[in-house]
C-alpha positions as CSV (number, residue, x, y, z in Angstrom):
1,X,109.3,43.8,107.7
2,X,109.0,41.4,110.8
3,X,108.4,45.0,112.8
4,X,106.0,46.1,110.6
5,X,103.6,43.1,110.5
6,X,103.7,42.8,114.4
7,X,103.0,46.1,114.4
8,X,100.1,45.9,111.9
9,X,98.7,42.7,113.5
10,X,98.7,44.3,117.0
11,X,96.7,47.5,116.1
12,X,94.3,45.1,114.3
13,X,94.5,43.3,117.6
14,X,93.5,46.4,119.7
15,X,91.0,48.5,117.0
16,X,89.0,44.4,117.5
17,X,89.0,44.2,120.9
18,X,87.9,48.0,121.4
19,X,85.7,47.9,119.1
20,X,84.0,45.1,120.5
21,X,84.0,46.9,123.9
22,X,82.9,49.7,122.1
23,X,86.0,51.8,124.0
24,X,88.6,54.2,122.3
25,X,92.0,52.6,122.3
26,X,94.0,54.4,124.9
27,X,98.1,53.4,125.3
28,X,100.1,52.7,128.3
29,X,103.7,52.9,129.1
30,X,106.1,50.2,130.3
31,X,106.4,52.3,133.5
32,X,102.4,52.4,134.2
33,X,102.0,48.9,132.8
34,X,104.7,47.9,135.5
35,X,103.1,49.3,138.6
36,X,99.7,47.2,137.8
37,X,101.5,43.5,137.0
38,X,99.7,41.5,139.6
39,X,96.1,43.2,139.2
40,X,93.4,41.0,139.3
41,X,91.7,43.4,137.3
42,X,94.6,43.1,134.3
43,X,94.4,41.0,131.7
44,X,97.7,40.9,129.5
45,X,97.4,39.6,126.2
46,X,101.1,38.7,123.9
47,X,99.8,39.1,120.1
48,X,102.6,37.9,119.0
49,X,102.9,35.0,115.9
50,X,103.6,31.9,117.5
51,X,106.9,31.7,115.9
52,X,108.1,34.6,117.2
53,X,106.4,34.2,120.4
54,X,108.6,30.8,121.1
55,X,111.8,31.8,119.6
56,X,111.7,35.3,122.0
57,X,113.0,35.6,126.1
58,X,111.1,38.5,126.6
59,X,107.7,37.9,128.1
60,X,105.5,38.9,130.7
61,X,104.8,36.8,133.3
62,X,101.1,35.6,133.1
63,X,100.5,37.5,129.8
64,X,97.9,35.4,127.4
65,X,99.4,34.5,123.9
66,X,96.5,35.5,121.3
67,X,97.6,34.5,117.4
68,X,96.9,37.6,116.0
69,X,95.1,35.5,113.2
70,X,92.7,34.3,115.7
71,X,91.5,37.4,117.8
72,X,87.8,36.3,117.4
73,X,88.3,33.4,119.2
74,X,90.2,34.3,122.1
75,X,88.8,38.1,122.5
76,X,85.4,37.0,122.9
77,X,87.2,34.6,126.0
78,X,88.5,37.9,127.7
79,X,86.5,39.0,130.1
80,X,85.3,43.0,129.2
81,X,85.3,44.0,132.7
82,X,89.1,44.1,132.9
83,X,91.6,46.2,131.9
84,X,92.7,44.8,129.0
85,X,96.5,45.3,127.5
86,X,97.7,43.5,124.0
87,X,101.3,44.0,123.3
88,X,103.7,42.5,120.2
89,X,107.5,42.6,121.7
């Protein structure tokens, strides 16, 4: 269930923020995502509840934690000129 609603919220997440850009959605892999940590260009965003967000080690460092019940409020914060990455561990 958990895995389902994180999963749910994220795609929600990403259809809003591409939407908004008025881009497709496309995916990366942990591989490709790797290689650009450090970008200025890169904006990471963790979509994760803010339970689930405290109670988990796994993080990326300098990722932005977006409530998945707020995206208006801090997608419209992101800049659009960036590559932009949302992810729910």
């Amino acid at each position: 269930m958990y895995r389902r609603n994180c999963l749910l919220a994220a795609g929600l997440v990403l259809f809003w923020v591409a939407a908004a850009a008025g881009q497709t959605i496309p995916r990366i892999n942990k591989d490709d995502l790797k290689s650009k940590l450090g970008s200025p260009n890169l904006v990471i965003v963790d979509a994760r509840i803010a339970k689930d967000w405290a109670a988990s080690d796994q993080k990326i460092k300098g990722a932005l934690r977006g409530d998945p019940e707020r995206v208006g409020e801090w997608a419209a914060r992101i800049p659009q000129d960036r590559e932009i990455v949302v992810y729910c561990a």
